[in-house]
C-alpha positions as CSV (number, residue, x, y, z in Angstrom):
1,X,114.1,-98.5,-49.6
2,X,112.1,-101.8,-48.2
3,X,115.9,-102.7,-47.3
4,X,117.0,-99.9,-45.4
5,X,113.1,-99.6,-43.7
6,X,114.3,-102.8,-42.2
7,X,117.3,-101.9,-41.1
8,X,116.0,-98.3,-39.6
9,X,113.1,-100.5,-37.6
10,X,115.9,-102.9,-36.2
11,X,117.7,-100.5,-34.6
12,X,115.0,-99.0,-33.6
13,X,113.6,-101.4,-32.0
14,X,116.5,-102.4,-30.1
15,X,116.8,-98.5,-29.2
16,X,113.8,-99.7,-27.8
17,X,115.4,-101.2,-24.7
18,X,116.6,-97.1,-24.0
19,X,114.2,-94.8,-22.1
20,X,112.4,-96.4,-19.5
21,X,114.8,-99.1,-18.3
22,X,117.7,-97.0,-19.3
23,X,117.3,-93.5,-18.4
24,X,116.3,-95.0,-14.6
25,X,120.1,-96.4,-14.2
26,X,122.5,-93.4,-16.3
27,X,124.1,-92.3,-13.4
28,X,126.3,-89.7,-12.3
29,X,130.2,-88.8,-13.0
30,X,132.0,-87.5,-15.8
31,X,129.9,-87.0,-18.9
32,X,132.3,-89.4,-20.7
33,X,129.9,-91.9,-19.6
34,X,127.2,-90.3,-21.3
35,X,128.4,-90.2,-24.4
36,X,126.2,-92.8,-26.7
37,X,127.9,-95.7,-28.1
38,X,127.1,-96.1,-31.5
39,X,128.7,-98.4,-34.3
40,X,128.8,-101.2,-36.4
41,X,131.4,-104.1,-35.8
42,X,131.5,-106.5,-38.4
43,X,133.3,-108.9,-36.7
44,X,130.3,-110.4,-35.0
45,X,128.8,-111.3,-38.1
46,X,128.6,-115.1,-38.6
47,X,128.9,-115.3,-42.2
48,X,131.9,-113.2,-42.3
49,X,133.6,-115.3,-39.2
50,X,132.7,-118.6,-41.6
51,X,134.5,-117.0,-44.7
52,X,137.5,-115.5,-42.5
53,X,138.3,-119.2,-41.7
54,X,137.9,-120.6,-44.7
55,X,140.4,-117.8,-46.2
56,X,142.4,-117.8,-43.6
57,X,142.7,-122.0,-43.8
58,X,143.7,-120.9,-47.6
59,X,146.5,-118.9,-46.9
60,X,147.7,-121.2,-43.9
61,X,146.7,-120.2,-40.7
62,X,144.2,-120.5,-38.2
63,X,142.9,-118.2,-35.9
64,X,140.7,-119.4,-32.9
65,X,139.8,-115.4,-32.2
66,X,137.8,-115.3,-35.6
67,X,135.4,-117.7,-34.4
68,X,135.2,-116.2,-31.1
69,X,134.5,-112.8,-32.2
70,X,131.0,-113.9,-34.0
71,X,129.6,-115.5,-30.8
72,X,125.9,-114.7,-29.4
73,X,127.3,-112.4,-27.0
74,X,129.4,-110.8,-29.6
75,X,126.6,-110.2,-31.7
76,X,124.3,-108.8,-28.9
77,X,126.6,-106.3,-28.5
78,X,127.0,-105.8,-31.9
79,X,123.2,-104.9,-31.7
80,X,123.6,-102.5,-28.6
81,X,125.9,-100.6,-31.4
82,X,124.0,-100.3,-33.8
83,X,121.0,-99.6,-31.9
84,X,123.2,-96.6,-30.7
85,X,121.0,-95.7,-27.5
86,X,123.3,-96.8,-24.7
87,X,126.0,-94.4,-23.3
88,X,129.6,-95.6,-22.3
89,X,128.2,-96.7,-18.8
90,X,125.0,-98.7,-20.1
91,X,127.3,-100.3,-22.6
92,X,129.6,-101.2,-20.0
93,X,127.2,-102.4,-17.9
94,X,125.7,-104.8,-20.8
95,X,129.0,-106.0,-20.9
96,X,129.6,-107.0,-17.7
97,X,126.2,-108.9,-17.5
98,X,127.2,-111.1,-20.6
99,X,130.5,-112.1,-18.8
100,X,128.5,-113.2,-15.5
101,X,126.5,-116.4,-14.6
102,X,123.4,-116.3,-15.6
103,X,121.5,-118.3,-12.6
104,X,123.8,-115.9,-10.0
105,X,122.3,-113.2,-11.6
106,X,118.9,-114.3,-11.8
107,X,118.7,-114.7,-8.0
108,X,120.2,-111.5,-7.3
109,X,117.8,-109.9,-9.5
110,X,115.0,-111.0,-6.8
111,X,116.8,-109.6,-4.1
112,X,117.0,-105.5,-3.1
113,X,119.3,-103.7,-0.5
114,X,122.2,-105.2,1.3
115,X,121.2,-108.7,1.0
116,X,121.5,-108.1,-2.5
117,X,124.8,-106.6,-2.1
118,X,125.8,-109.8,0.5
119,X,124.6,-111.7,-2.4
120,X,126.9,-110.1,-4.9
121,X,130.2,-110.0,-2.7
122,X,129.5,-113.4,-1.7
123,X,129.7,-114.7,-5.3
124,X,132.2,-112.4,-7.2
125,X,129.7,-110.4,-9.1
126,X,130.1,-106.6,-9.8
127,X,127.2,-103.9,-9.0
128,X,127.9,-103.1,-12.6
129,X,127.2,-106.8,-13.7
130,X,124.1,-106.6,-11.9
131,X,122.8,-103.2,-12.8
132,X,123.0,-104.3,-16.9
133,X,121.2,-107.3,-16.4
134,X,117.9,-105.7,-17.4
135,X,119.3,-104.7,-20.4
136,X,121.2,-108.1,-21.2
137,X,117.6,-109.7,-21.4
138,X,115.8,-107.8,-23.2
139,X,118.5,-107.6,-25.9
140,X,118.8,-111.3,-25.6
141,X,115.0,-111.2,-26.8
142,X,115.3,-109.2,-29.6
143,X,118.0,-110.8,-30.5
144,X,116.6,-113.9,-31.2
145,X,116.3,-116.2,-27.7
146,X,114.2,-116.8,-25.2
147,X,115.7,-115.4,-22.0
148,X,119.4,-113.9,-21.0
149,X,119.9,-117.4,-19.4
150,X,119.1,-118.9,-23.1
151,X,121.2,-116.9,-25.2
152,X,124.1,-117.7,-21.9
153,X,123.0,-121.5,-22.6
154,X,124.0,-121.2,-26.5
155,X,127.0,-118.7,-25.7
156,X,128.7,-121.8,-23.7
157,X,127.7,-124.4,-26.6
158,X,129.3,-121.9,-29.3
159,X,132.2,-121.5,-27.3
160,X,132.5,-125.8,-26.9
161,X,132.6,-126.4,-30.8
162,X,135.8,-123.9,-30.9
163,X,137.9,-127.1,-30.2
164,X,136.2,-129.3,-33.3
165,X,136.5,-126.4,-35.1
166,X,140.3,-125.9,-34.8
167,X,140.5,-130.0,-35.4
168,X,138.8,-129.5,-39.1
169,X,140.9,-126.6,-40.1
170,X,144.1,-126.4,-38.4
171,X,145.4,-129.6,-40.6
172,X,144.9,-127.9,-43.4
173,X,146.3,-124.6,-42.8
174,X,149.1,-126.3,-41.9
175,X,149.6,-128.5,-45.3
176,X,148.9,-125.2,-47.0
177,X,151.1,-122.8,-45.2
178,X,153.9,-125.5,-46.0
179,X,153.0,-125.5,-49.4
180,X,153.4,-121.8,-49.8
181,X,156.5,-121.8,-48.4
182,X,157.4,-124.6,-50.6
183,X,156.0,-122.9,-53.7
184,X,158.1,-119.3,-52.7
185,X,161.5,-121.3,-52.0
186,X,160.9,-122.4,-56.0
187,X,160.2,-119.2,-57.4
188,X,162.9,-117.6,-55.4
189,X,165.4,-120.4,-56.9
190,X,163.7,-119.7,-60.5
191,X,164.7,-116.0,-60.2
192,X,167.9,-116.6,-58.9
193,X,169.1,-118.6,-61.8
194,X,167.3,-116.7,-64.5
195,X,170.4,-113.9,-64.9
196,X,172.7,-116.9,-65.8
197,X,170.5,-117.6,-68.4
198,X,171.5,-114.2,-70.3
199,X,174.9,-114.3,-69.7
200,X,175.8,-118.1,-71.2
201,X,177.2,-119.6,-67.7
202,X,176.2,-122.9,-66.4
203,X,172.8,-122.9,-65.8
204,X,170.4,-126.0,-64.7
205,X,167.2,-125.5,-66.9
206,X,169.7,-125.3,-70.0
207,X,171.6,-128.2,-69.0
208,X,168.1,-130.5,-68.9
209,X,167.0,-129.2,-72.0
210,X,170.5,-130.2,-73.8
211,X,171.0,-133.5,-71.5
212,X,167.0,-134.5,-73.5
213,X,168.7,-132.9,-77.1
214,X,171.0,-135.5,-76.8
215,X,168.7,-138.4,-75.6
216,X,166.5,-137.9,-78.4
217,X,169.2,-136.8,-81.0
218,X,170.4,-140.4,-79.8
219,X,167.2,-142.1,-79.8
220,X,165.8,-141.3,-82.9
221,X,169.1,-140.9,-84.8
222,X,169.1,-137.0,-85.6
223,X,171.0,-134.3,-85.8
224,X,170.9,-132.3,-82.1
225,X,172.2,-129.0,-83.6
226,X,169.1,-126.8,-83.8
227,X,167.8,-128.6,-80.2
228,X,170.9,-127.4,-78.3
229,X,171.0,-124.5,-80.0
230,X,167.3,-123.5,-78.9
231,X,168.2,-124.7,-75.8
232,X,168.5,-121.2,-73.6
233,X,165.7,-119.6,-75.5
234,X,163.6,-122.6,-74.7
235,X,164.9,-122.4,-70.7
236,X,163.9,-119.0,-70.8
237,X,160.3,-119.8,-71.8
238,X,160.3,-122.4,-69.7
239,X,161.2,-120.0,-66.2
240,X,159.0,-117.5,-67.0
241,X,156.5,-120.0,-67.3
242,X,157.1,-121.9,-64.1
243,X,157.5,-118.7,-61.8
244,X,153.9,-117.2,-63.5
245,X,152.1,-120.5,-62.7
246,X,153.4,-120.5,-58.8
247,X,152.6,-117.0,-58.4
248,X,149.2,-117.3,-60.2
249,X,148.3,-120.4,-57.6
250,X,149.7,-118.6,-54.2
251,X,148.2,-114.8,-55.4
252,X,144.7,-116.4,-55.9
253,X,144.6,-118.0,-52.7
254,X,145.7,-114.5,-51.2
255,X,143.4,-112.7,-52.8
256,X,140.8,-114.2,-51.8
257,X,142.3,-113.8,-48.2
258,X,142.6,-110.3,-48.9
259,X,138.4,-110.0,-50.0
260,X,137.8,-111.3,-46.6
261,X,140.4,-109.0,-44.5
262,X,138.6,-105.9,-46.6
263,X,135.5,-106.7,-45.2
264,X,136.8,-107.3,-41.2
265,X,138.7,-104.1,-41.7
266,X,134.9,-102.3,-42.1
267,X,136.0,-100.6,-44.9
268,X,133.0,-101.5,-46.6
269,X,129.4,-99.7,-46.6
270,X,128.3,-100.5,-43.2
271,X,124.9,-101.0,-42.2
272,X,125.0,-98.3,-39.4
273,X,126.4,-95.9,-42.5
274,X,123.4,-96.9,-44.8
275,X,121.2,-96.3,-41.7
276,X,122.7,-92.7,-41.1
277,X,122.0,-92.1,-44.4
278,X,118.4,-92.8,-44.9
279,X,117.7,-91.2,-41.9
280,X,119.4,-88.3,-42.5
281,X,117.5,-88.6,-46.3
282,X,114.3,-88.8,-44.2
283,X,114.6,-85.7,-41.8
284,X,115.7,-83.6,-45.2
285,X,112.4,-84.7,-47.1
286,X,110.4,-84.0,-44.0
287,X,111.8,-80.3,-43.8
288,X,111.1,-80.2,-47.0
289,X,107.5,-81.4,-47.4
290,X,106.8,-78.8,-44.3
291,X,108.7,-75.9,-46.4
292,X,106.8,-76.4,-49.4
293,X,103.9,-77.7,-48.2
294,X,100.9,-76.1,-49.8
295,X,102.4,-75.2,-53.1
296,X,103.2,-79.1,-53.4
297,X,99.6,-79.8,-52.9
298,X,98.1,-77.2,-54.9
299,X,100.8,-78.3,-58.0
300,X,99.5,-81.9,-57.4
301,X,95.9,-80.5,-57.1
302,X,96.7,-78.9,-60.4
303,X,98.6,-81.8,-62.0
304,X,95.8,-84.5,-61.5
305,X,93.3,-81.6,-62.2
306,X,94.6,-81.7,-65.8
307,X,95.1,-85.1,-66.1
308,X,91.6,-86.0,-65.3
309,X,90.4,-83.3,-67.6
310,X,92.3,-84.7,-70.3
311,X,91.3,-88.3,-69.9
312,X,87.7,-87.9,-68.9
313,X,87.5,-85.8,-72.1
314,X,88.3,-88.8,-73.9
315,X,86.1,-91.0,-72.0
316,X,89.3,-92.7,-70.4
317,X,88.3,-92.0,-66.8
318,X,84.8,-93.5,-65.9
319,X,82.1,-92.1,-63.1
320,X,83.5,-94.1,-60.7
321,X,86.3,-91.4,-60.2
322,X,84.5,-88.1,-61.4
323,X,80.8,-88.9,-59.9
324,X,81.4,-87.6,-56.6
325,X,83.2,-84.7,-56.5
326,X,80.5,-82.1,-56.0
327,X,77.3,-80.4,-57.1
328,X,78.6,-80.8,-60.6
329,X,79.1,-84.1,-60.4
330,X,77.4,-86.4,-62.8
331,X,76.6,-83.0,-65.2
332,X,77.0,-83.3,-68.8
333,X,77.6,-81.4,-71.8
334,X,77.9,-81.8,-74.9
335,X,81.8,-82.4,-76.4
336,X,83.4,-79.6,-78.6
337,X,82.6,-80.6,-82.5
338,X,86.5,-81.0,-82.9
339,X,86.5,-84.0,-80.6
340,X,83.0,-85.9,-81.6
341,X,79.9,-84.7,-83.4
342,X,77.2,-85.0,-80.4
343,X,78.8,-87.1,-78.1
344,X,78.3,-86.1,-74.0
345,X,81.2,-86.3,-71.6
346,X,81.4,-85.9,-67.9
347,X,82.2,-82.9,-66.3
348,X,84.7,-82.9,-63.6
């Protein structure tokens, strides 16, 4: 519960951004544009991005994209889904103000009227770009950084790295894409000479296995009979054996590869579907608690009523929870002879 309380007050927050600054700027047009936008895009998470490279590295390839996907940007808009208050036009607008230079847009923030449009002709930058950069601040500070220019400032170092990045793992993808290739020409040749091995034609794995009969029949002066005989049912063994190792070696690697491509595809338990959930759980115990409402509280009443009875009667339950509840309180009687033989107990 403490987990999903978190997650509801996240997006909350970040819906946050919504009425005031958003409501202002909705604009006209086709109610398309109205329409909230509302997800959850695992792509932007940085873990994920991490182990999509490192499986992706293990099955050989690289893919520069991955990385891209989980930049600051990415996961500010990432946020904006969840937060699901923007509609198709706010989004877009947040979009657009991500893409744009941060210093241009600070300075046409300060301007108003046509010199603000002059300002954004001049330099390339789209009324749309300029109408989201409200937004693309303030989600920049609650997502972490100081300012829209900040988050900009980190965006642009992120992006830098992608080049070291690719150095580190593109070597290795490559050694172990040729590896699997290597490892499925083998198997392919295993299979293809595993028939001859039934049907007594010439086949390499029993020619070996006689060639070292003979070589040891030789070496140690022995009889190569029962070796040469035992020679295709120990070629046999000795296939199956080889093709199960290479395809336990390259199936691990893609397994893992396909854990990793589960979990980009969102097939999992998303965090916008956990938050659906316990909000929808929430409104149903609210209806709830105002449909019952005072039979509840006259069962609780009733409930701890009987409880205290039954403790204080048993001297469980001191004053400090019966003394002040009334005229009665701090009365005393004597207990029933079944219980004691003159004792007193409170009254409640």
């Amino acid at each position: 519960m403490t987990w999903g309380l978190i997650i509801g007050g996240s997006a909350a927050a970040l819906g946050g951004v919504g009425s005031a600054l958003i409501a202002k700027d909705s604009g006209g047009g086709s109610s398309i544009y109205k329409t909230p936008v509302s997800g959850y895009n695992p792509l932007s998470d940085s873990l994920l991005s991490a182990l999509s490279l490192n499986a992706l590295s293990g099955v050989g390839s690289f893919d520069p994209n991955v990385y891209r996907q989980a930049s600051p940007s990415a996961q500010i808009l990432a946020q904006a889904q969840a937060a699901g208050n923007l509609n198709q036009r706010q989004y877009r607008y947040l979009q657009d103000a991500l893409a744009a230079d941060p210093s241009l847009m600070q300075q046409a923030a300060g301007l108003s009227g046509k010199a603000r449009n002059k300002f954004l002709k001049s330099h390339g930058i789209s009324k749309q770009a300029a109408k989201g950069y409200d937004l693309a601040n303030r989600y920049a500070v609650l997502g972490g950084y100081g300012s829209y220019a900040d988050m900009l400032t980190e965006q642009q170092d992120y992006l830098s790295r992608l080049q070291g990045i690719q150095e580190q793992y593109q070597p290795t993808a490559d050694v172990l894409r040729k590896g699997i290739l290597s490892s499925q020409t083998r198997t392919g040749e295993y299979l293809q000479n595993l028939p001859s091995l039934l049907t007594g034609d010439k086949n390499p794995f029993i020619d070996d296995l006689r060639e070292e009969a003979l070589m040891t029949a030789q070496k140690y002066g022995v009889n190569p009979y029962n070796l040469l005989e035992d020679a295709r049912s120990t070629a046999m063994q000795r296939v199956l054996q080889l093709i199960g190792a290479e395809q336990q070696v390259v199936g691990t690697q893609q397994q893992g590869g396909l854990n990793v491509a589960s979990l980009r595809s969102g097939q999992q338990a998303s965090a916008a579907q956990v938050g659906s959930a316990q909000a929808q759980a929430l409104a149903q115990a609210l209806g709830l608690q105002a449909q019952l409402g005072a039979q509840s509280n006259l069962a609780s009443a009733q409930a701890f009523g009987d409880l205290g009875n039954t403790l204080g009667a048993f001297g469980i339950i001191g004053a400090d929870m019966f003394g002040n509840r009334g005229p009665a309180a701090g009365q005393t009687k004597q207990l029933p002879a079944s219980l004691s033989s003159g004792g007193n107990y409170l009254v409640g």
